[in-house]
Each structure stands twice: as structure tokens, then as C-alpha cells.
N, C-alpha and C positions, 0 to 999 in steps of 0.2 A: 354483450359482445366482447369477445374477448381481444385484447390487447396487441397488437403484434409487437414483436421484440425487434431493435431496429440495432443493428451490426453496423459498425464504423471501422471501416479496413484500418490499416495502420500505415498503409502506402497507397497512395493513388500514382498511375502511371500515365507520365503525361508523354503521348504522341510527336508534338510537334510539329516538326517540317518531314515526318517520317516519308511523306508520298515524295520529296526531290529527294532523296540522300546525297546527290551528287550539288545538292543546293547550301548544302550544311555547313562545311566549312568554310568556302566563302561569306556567307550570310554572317557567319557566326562575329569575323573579322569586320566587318562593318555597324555591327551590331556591338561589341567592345571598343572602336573607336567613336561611337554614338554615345556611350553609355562613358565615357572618358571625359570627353566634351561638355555631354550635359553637366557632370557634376563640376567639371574647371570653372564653366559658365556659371552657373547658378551659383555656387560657392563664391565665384567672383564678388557678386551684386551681392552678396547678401556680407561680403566682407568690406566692400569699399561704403556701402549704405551707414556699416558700422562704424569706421574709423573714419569716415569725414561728416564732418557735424552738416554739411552745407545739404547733401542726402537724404537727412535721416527725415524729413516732413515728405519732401516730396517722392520717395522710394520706397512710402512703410508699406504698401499696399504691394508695391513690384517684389517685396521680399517676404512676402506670403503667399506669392504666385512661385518663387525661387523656391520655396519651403514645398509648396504642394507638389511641384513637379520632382523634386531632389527625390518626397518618399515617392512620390509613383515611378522612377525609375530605380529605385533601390529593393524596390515590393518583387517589379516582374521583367526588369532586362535581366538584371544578375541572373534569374533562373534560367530564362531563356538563352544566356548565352551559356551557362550549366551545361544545359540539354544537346544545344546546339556543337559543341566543343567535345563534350566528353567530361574525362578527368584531368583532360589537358593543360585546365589555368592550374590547378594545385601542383602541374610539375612544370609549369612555367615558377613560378615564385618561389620554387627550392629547387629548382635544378643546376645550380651550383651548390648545392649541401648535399645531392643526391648519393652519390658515392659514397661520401662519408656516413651517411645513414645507413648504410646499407652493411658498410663495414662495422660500424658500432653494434649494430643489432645481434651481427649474423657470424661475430669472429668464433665463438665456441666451435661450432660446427663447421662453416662454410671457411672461414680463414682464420685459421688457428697461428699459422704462422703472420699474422700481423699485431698478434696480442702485445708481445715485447717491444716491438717499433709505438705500438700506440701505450703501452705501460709507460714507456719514455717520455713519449708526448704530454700523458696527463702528470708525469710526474715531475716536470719541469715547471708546466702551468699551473700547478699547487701550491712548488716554492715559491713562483713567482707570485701568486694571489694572497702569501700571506707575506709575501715580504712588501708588497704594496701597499696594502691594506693596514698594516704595523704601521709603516711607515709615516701613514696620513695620519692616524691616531697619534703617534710618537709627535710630529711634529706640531700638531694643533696643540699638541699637551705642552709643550715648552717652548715653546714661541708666543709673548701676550697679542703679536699683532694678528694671529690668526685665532684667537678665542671671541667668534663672533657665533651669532646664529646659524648662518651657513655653516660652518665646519664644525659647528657643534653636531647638528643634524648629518653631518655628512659620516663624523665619528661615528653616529648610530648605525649608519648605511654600511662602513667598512667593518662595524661587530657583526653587522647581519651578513654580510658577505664571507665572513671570516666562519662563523657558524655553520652556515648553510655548506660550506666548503668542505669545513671539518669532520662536517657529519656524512656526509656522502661520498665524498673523493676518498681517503682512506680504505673504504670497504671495495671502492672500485678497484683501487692498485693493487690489493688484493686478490681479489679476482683475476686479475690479470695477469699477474704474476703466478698464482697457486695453480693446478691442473683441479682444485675440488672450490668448485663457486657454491660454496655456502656461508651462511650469517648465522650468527648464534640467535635464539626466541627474544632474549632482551635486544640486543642491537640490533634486528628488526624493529624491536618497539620504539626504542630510544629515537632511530631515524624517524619513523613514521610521526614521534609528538615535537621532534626537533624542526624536522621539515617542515612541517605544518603551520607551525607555530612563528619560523623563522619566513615564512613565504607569503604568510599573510601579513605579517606584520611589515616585513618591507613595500607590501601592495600601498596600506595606510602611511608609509613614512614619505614615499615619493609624493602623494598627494600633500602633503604636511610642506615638504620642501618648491611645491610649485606654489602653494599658498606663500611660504616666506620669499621668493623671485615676485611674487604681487606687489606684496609690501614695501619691498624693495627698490622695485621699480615703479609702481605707481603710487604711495606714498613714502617717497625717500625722507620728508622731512620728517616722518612721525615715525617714522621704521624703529629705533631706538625703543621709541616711549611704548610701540606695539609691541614688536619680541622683545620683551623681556626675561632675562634667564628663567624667569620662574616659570614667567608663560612658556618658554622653549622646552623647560621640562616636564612640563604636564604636557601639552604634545606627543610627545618621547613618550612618553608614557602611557600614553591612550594609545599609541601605536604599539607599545610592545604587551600592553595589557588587552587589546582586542584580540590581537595572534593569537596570546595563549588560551584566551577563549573559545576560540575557535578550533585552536588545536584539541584541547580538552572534550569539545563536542564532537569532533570529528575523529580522531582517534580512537576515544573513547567507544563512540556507535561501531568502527570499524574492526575493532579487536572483540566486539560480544559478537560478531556475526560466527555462527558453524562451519566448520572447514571440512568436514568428512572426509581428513586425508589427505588433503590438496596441499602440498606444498613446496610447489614450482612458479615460483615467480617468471612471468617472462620480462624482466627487465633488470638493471644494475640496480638498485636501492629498494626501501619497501617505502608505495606512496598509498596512499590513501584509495584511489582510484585502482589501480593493480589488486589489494587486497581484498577490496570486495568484487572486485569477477573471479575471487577463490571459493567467492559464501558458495554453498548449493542451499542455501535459506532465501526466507524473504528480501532485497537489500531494497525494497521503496523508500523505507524511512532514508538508510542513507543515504540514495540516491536524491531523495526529497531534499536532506538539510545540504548534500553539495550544491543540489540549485539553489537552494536559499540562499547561501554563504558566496556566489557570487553576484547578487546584487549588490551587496555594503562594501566586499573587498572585488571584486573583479570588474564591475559597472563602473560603480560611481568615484575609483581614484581618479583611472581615464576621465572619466567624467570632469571632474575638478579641476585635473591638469589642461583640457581644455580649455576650460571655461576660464582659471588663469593665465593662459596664455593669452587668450584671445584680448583679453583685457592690458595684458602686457604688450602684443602687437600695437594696439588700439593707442596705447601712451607714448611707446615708443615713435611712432610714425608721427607724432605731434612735437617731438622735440625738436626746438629749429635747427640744429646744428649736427651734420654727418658725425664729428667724434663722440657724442653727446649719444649717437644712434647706435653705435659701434659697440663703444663701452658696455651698452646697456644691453644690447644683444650676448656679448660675449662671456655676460655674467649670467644669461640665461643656458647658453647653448648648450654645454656640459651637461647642464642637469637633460633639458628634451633630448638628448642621444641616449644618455640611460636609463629614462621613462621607456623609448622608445626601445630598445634592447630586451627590457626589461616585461612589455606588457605584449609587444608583437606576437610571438612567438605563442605564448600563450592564448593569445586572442584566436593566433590559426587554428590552434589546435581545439579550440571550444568551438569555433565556425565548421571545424569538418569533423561531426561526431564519430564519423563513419571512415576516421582515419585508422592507418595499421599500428597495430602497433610497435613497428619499426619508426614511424615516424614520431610517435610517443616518449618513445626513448631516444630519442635525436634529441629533441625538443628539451626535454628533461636536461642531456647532457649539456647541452648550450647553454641552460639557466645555470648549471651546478658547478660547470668549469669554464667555462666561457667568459659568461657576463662577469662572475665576482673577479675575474681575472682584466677585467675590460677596463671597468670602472674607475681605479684608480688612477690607471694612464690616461683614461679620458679627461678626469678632473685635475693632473699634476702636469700634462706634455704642456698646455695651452695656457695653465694657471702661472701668472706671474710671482703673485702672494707665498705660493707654496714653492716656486725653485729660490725665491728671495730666503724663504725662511731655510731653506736647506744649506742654501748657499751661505747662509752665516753660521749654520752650527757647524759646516766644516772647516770654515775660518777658524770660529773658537776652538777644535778641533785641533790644530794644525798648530795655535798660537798657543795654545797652552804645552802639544809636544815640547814645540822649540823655545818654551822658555824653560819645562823641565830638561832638556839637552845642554841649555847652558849652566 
């Protein structure tokens, strides 16, 4: 007898509440403040079970009941409020960026006359991302009270900023400013293994620097004896020797694909992802090794920084003393604003594959000028260490003028 051959759609179309439509959007709204709730709740208990020791016997069971319900409402509310809503929640969560995407994408064509206004804009925030960025280097490098772990790590973050900057903003202001938006074969390429290389390896360094916020804060006595310069630079190291690996393999896969001709980029720089929707060949492999490649750099930093914090919470809530709470907080906080800058964006745009790409190139722009622009004011406005250290080299500065004037 012979076999039958069994077809597996690639989309199944789910109904819903299609028989009330006029039931939808209200439902929809009760069903996200359900689905808000549960996980405040759940997440509650399974975070106070943690950080109070008096919990953890009598609550191990209640927080495996918190566990089983969190995935069963994360499996099939989120869908059903999908269905329920539309594409409503993705332009609730950028609809203060919406405009500006829109102009980002769409200036060649649709508004030519805002090119020069925003050629200004990125070219203010360029000067300003490398004079930041210098800055923090400059100062770590001549000041001994700031040659710690932290801002050794931090130096790596302001090269990778400063990289990732260099490689992409330049070709944009270009564009902006020239009436002919084209990139020479090598500087396509050059961006495509710099980018790659520089994006993944910052994925690996923020995890590295919420690992040394642990050590920090939850063993402050051994913290010395753990980071040590050597240890700190082998880190550094595994971080910028992963990137290029990664760059290497995905680059690499991405430059043999066949182009038959293709070559109109629809976006400001050449990314990895853009280049192979120019193959007209097979792109499985590629597409394969980019899913591979966000398990180790896209998963499991977040992953880390988590699970570091959580443990940082967990110590800090046990310190007896508010300033003691403070302190410790405040040496955290800088870094979770720029993990969180840093991996958001991206995380939206892998949750909705089925985004435009207008919004792609938003996203892109925010990582390329934005964030490395973000970063250093994030760590210097708040940072005591770093206006102290500045604040004395313009002293010496100032004293050395006026003893050459006399």
C-alpha cells in the first residue's frame, strides 16, 4: 500500500472570537491587563520566595505553580491578544519612534528635503559619540584611581562604540549629504565584517561586565583576588575573539552567496541580514548559522545579565543599611540602562520576523547612533569617580597654565 505524502502548511489561521467582532477590542483590553497581572503576580512570588531566606522551604512548591502558570500564559494569552488587537501592540511600543522611522527609511524618495536637517542631526551625534567615548578612555588611561575592572571593561565598550560608530555613521553622512547613495565593493565588505564582529562582541562584553557588578556586589571581599588584571584581560578577550569569529563565519557564508545583479540595498549600511535577501540562491545555510549564532550571542548574554542581577537584587535587599542599598544600586544601574538600550531593540525586532523593513532600519539606526552616543553620558552624568577624575585634570590643567604665565 502505498504511502501518502503528508503536507504541513507553513501557516495555520487562527479564527478566534471572529463570530463577535464587535467583542474584540474590548476583550482584547481585558485580556492584556490579565495577562499584565499574572506575570506582576507570579514574578512577585517567585522573586520574594528568592530573596527572603524565611520563603524558600515553605514557597518551593508555590513557585513551581508561579513557573507553570507564567509559561502557560506566555505560550497562549500573548497570541490571543496578537489576534485579538491586531498589529496594534507593535505600534503601541514605538509609537513615539514612529515618525522618525518613517522618515529615516523613506527621506530619498518621500522627503528629500529633510535629508540636510537630519545630515545635521547625525553629524552632531557622531562628534559627540567620539568625543564621549575618547573621553572615558582618555580618562581611565591617566587617572590611577579609575584603573579598576569596571572601567577597564567599560574602555572595551567605548572602542566598541567608537568602532561600530566609525564604521557606519560616515557612510550614512554621506549619503545624506551626496544626491548618488552608493558604497564602494570593499566598504560594503569592510562594514559587513566590522559590524558583525563589533556587534557580537559587545553582545559577549555586557555579559562579562554584569558578571564583574556580581563580584562586586556579592563578593566585595574577594572581588580584587577574582578580577584580576589578567583574568580581566582574558575576558576582553574571549569577548573580542568570539565576535571575530563570528564575523568571519557569517560574513564570510554571506559574501559566497550569488547576487544575479542585485544590487540595491534597501537600507543605510551593508548588514549581514540585508545581503542575503539579495542571494536569488539557496540562503538555508545562512540563514541556519544566523539562528545558530543567536543562541551563544543573542540568548544567553541576556540570559546572564539576568541571572546576575537577580543575585545582585537578592544581596542587595539583605544589606542592613539604606546607604549601604544605595551605593550598591547606583554602581549597578548605569550598566542595566545600557544592557537594556542595548539588547531591547533588538530583541523586538527578532520577536516580530514579519517586521518592515522600515522598522529594521530604525532599529539599526538607534544601535549605530544612538546607543554609542547614549552610553557615555549614561556612565559620566551620574558617575562621581569620573567628574572627580576630570575635574582634577582640569585643575592640573589650569595650574600648570598659570604657573607658565608667571
Amino acid at each position: 500500500m502505498e504511502g501518502r505524502k503528508v503536507i504541513f502548511p507553513n501557516n495555520f489561521f487562527l479564527l478566534s472570537f471572529s463570530e463577535f467582532p464587535w467583542l474584540e477590542k474590548p476583550l482584547s483590553k481585558v485580556d492584556l491587563v490579565s495577562n499584565i497581572l499574572t506575570l506582576v503576580g507570579n514574578s512577585s512570588i517567585i522573586l520574594l520566595s528568592l530573596v527572603d531566606p524565611r520563603l524558600q522551604k515553605s514557597m518551593y512548591f508555590l513557585d513551581n505553580i508561579s513557573l507553570l502558570y507564567l509559561s502557560l500564559t506566555c505560550t497562549i494569552v500573548l497570541q490571543l491578544v496578537a489576534n485579538l488587537w491586531g498589529s496594534l501592540l507593535p505600534a503601541i511600543a514605538f509609537q513615539g519612534l514612529a515618525h522618525l522611522l518613517v522618515i529615516i527609511s523613506y527621506i530619498p524618495n518621500e522627503f528629500p528635503w529633510l535629508e540636510r536637517p537630519l545630515f545635521a542631526v547625525v553629524l552632531v551625534s557622531y562628534i559627540l559619540t567620539l568625543l564621549g567615548n575618547s573621553s572615558i578612555i582618555f580618562l581611565s588611561l591617566v587617572d590611577p584611581r579609575l584603573q579598576t575592572p569596571m572601567y577597564f571593561f567599560l574602555d572595551n565598550l567605548s572602542v566598541l562604540d567608537l568602532s561600530l560608530t566609525c564604521t557606519t555613521v560616515p557612510q550614512l553622512l554621506a549619503n545624506l549629504w551626496e544626491p548618488d547613495k552608493t558604497i564602494a565593493a570593499w566598504g560594503c565588505i569592510t562594514q559587513l565584517y566590522i559590524y558583525t564582529w563589533v556587534g557580537t562582541a559587545e553582545c559577549a562584553l555586557l555579559a562579562v561586565m554584569a558578571i564583574d557588578r556580581y563580584v562586586a556586589v556579592c563578593r566585595p571581599l574577594h572581588y580584587t583576588l577574582i578580577m584580576r588584571p589578567w583574568v580581566c584581560v582574558q575576558m576582553a578577550a574571549v569577548c573580542w575573539s568570539s565576535g571575530l569569529a563570528n564575523a568571519l563565519l557569517q560574513a564570510t557564508l554571506t559574501l559566497q552567496l550569488p547576487r544575479c545583479g542585485h544590487h540595491t540595498l534597501d537600507h543605510f549600511f551593508c548588514e549581514a541580514s540585508v545581503l542575503i535577501k539579495l542571494a536569488c540562491g539557496d540562503t538555508s545555510a545562512n540563514e541556519l548559522a544566523l539562528t545558530l549564532m543567536t543562541i551563544p550571542f543573542g540568548m544567553m548574554p541576556p540570559l546572564l545579565v539576568l541571572i546576575s542581577y537577580t543575585f545582585i537584587a537578592r544581596a542587595v535587599l539583605k544589606l542592613p543599611s539604606a546607604e549601604g542599598r544605595r551605593k550598591a544600586l547606583s554602581t549597578c544601574s548605569s550598566h542595566l540602562l545600557v544592557v537594556t538600550l542595548f539588547f531591547a531593540p533588538g530583541m523586538y525586532l527578532y520577536l516580530q520576523p514579519s517586521s518592515k523593513s522600515s522598522q529594521a532600519k530604525f532599529i539599526s539606526f538607534f544601535c549605530c547612533v544612538i546607543t554609542p552616543l547614549l552610553n557615555p553620558l549614561i556612565y559620566t552624568l551620574r558617575n562621581k569617580d569620573v567628574q572627580t577624575a576630570r575635574k582634577r585634570i582640569l585643575q592640573s590643567q589650569a595650574s600648570v597654565k598659570s604657573f607658565k604665565a608667571k
